[in-house]
Chimera marker file (.cmm) of the C-alpha trace (Angstrom):
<marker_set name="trace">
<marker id="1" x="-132.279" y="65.898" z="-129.132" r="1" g="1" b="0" radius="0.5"/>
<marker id="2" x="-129.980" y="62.790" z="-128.254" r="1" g="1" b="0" radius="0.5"/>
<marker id="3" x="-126.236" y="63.814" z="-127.014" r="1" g="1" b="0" radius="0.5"/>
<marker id="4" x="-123.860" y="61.766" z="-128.615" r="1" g="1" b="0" radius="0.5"/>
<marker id="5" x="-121.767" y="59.586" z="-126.305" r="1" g="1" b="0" radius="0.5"/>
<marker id="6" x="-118.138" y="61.217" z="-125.913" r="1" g="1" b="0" radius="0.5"/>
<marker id="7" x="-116.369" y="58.234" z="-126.247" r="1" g="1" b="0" radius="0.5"/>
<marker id="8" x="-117.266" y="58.224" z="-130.226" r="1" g="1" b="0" radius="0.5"/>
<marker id="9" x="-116.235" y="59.958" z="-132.876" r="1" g="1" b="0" radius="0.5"/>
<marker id="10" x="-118.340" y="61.151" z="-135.347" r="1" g="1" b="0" radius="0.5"/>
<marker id="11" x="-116.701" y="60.474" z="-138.705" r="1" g="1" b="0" radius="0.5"/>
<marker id="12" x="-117.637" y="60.969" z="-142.272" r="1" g="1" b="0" radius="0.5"/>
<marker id="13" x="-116.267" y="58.608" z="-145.225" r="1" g="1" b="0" radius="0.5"/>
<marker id="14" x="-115.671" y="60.319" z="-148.525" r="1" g="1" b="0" radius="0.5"/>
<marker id="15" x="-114.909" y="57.129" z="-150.455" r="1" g="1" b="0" radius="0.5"/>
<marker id="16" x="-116.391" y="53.838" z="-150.051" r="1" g="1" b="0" radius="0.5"/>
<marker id="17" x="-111.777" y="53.089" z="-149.435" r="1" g="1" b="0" radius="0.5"/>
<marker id="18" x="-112.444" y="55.183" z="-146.624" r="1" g="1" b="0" radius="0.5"/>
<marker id="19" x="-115.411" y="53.163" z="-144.918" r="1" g="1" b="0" radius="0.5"/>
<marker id="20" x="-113.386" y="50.293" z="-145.506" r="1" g="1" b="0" radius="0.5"/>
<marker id="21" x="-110.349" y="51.694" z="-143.826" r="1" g="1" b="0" radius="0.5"/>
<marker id="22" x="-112.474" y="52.432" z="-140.953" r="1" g="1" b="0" radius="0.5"/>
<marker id="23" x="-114.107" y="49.167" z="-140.707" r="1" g="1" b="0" radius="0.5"/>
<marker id="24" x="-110.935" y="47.687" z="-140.778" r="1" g="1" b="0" radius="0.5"/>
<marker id="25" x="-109.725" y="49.871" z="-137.566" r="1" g="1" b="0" radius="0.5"/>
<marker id="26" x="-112.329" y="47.894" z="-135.910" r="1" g="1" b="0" radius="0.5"/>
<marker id="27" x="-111.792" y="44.853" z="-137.475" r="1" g="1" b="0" radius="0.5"/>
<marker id="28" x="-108.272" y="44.540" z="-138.393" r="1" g="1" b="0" radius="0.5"/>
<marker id="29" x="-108.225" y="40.850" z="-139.722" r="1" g="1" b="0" radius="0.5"/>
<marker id="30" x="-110.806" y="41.935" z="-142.223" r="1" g="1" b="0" radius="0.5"/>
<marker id="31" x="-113.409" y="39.712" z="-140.528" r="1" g="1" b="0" radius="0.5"/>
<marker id="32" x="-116.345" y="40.877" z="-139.460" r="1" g="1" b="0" radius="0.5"/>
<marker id="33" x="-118.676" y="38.549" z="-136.825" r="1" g="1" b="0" radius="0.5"/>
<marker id="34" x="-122.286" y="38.602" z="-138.173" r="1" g="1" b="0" radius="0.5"/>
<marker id="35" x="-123.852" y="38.850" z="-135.561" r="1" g="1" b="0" radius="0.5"/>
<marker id="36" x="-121.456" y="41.794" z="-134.022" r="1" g="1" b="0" radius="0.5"/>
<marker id="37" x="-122.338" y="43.650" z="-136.676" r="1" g="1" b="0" radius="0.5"/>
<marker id="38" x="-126.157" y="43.499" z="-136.327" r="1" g="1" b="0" radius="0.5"/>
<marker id="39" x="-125.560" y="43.912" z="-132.918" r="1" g="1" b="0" radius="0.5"/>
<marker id="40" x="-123.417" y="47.082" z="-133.075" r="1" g="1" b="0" radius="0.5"/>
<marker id="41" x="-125.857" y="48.819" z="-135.526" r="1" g="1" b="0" radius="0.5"/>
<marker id="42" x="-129.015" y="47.623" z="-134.086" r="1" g="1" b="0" radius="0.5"/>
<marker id="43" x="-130.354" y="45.691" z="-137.057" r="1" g="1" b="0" radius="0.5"/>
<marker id="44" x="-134.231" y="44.920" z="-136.865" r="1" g="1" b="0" radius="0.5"/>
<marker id="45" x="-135.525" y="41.600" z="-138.541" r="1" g="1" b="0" radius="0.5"/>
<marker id="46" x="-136.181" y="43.746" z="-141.661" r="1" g="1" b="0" radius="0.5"/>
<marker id="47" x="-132.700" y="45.038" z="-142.097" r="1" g="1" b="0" radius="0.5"/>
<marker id="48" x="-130.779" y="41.531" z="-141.015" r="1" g="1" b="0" radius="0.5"/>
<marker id="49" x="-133.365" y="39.751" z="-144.414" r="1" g="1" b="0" radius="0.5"/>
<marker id="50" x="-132.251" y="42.514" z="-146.245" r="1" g="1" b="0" radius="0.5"/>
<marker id="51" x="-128.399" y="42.484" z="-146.133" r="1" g="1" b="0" radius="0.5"/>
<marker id="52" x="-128.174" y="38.504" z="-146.022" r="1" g="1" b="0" radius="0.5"/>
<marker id="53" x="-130.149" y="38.727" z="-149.289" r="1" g="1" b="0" radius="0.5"/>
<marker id="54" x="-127.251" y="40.573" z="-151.035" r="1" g="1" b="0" radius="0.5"/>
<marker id="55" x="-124.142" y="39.015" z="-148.533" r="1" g="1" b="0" radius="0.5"/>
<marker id="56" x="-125.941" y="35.397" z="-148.257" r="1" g="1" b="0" radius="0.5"/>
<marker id="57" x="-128.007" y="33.761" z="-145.998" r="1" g="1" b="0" radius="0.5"/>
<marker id="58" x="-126.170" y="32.116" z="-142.958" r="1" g="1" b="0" radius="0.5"/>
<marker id="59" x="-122.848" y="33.834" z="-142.508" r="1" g="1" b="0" radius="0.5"/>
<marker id="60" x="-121.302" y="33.643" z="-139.436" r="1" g="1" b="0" radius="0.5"/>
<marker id="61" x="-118.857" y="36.674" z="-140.824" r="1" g="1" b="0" radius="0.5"/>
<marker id="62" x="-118.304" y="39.336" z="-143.818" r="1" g="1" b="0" radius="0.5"/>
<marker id="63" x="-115.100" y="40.958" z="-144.866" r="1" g="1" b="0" radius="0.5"/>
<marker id="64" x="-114.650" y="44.415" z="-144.747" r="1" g="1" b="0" radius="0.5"/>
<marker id="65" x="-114.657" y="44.871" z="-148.068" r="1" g="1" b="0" radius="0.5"/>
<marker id="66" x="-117.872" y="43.147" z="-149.282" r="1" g="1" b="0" radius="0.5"/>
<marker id="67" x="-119.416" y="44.884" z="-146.033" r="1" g="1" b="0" radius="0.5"/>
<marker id="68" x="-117.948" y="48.146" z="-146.868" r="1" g="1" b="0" radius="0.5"/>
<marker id="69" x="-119.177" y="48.179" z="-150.917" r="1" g="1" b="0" radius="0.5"/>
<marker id="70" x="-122.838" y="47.193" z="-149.311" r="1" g="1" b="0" radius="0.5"/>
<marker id="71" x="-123.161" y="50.425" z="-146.871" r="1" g="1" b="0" radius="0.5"/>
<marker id="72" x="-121.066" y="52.090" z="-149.121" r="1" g="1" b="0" radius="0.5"/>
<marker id="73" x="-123.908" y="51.652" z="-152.036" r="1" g="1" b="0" radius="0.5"/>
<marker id="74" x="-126.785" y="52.191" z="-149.461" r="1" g="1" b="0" radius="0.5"/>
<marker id="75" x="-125.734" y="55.507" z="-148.178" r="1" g="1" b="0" radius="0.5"/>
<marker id="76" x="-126.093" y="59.002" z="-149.365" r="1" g="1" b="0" radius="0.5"/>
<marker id="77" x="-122.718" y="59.324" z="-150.452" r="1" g="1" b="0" radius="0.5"/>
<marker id="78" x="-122.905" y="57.200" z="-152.902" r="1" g="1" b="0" radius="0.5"/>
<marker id="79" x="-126.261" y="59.223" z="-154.132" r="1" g="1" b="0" radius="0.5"/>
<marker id="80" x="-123.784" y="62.396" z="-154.444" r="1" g="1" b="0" radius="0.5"/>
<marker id="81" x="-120.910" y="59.950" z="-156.383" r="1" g="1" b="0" radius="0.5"/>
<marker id="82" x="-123.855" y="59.864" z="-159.418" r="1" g="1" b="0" radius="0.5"/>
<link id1="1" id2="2" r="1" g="1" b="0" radius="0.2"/>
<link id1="2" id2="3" r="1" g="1" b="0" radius="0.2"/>
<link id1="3" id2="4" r="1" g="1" b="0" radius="0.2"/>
<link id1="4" id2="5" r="1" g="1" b="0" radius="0.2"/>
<link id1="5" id2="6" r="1" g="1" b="0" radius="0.2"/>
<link id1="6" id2="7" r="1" g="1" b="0" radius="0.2"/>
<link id1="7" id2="8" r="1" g="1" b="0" radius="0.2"/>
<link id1="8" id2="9" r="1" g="1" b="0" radius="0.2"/>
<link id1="9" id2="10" r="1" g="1" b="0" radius="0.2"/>
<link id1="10" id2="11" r="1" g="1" b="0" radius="0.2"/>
<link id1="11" id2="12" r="1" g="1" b="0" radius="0.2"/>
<link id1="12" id2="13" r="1" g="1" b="0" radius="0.2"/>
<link id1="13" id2="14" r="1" g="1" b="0" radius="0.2"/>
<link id1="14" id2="15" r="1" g="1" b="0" radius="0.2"/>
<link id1="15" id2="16" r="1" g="1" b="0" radius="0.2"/>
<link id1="16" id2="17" r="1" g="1" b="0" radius="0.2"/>
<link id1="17" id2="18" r="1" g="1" b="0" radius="0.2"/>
<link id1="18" id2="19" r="1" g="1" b="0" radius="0.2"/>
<link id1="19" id2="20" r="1" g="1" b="0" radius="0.2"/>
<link id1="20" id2="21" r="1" g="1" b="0" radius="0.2"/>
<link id1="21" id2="22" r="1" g="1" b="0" radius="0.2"/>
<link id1="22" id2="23" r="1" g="1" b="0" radius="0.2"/>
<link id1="23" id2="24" r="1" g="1" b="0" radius="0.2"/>
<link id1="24" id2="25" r="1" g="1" b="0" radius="0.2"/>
<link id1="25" id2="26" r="1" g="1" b="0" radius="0.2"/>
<link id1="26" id2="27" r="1" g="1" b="0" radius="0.2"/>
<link id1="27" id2="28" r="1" g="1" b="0" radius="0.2"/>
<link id1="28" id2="29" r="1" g="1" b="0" radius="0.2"/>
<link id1="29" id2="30" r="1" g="1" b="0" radius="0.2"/>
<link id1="30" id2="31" r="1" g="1" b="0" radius="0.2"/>
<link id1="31" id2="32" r="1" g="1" b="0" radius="0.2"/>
<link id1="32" id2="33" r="1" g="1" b="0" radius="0.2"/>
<link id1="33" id2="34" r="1" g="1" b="0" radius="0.2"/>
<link id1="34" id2="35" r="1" g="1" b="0" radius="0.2"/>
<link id1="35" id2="36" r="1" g="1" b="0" radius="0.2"/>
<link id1="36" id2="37" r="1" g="1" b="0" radius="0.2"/>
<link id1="37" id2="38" r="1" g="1" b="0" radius="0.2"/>
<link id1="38" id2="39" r="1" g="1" b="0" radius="0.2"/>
<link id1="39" id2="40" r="1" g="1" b="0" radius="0.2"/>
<link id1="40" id2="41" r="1" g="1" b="0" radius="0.2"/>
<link id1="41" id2="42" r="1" g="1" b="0" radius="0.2"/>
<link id1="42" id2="43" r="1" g="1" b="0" radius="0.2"/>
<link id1="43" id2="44" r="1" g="1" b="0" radius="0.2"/>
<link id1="44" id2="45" r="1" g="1" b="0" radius="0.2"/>
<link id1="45" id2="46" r="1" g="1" b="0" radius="0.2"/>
<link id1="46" id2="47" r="1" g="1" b="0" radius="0.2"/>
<link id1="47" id2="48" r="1" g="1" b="0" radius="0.2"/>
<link id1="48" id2="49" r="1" g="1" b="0" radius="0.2"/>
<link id1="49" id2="50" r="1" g="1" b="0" radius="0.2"/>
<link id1="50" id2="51" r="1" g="1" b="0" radius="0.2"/>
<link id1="51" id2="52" r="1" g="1" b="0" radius="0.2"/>
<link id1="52" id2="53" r="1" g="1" b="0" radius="0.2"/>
<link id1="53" id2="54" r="1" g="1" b="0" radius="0.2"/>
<link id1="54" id2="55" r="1" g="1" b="0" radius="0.2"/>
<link id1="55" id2="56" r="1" g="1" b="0" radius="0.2"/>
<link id1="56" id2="57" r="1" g="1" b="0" radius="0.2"/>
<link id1="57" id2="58" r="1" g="1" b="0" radius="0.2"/>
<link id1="58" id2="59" r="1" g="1" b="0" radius="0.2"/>
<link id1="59" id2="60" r="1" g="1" b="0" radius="0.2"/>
<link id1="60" id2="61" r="1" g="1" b="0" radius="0.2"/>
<link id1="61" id2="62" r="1" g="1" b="0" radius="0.2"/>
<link id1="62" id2="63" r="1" g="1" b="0" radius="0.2"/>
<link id1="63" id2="64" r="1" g="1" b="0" radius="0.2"/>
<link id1="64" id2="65" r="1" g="1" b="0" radius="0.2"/>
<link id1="65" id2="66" r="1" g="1" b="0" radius="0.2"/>
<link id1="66" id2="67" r="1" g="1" b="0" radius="0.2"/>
<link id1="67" id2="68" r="1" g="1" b="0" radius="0.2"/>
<link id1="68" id2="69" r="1" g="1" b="0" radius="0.2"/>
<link id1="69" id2="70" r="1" g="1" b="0" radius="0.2"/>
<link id1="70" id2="71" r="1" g="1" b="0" radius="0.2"/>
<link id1="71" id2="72" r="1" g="1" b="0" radius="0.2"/>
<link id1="72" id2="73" r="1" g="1" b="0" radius="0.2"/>
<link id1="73" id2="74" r="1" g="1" b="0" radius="0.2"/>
<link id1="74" id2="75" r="1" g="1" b="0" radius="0.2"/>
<link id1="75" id2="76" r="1" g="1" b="0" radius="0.2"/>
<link id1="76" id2="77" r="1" g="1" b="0" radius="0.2"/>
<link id1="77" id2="78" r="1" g="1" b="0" radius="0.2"/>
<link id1="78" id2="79" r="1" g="1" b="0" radius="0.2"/>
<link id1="79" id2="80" r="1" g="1" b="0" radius="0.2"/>
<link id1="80" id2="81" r="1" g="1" b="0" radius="0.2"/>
<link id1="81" id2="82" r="1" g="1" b="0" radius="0.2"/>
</marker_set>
């Protein structure tokens, strides 16, 4: 079992507002670099195709907001919201 690193918190978005909040703690001009955020959640080729076919193809940033509605939707939170 993997140890998770102390110098993260482990948080848990009820609302899709709330991911967006938090995104926007990390990013607080509402931009997002592209290729940050593949970085930071270790995308695969897969993953990246999938995401630029709903955000576009290209982008050298999202906003938090588009970004946020796409995890949001993806997750298993928004399974429990149905």
């Amino acid at each position: 079992m993997s140890r998770i690193d102390p110098r993260y918190e482990v948080v848990s978005p009820r609302t899709q507002e709330e991911l967006q909040a938090l995104l926007e703690e990390q990013w607080p001009d509402r931009r997002v670099p592209a290729h940050e955020f593949h970085q930071l959640i270790q995308m695969n080729t897969l993953d990246m195709s999938i995401l630029k076919s709903h955000l576009g193809c290209n982008r050298a940033w999202y906003n938090t907001h588009e970004l946020a509605e796409w995890l949001w939707k993806r997750s298993n939170y928004h399974d429990d919201d149905q």
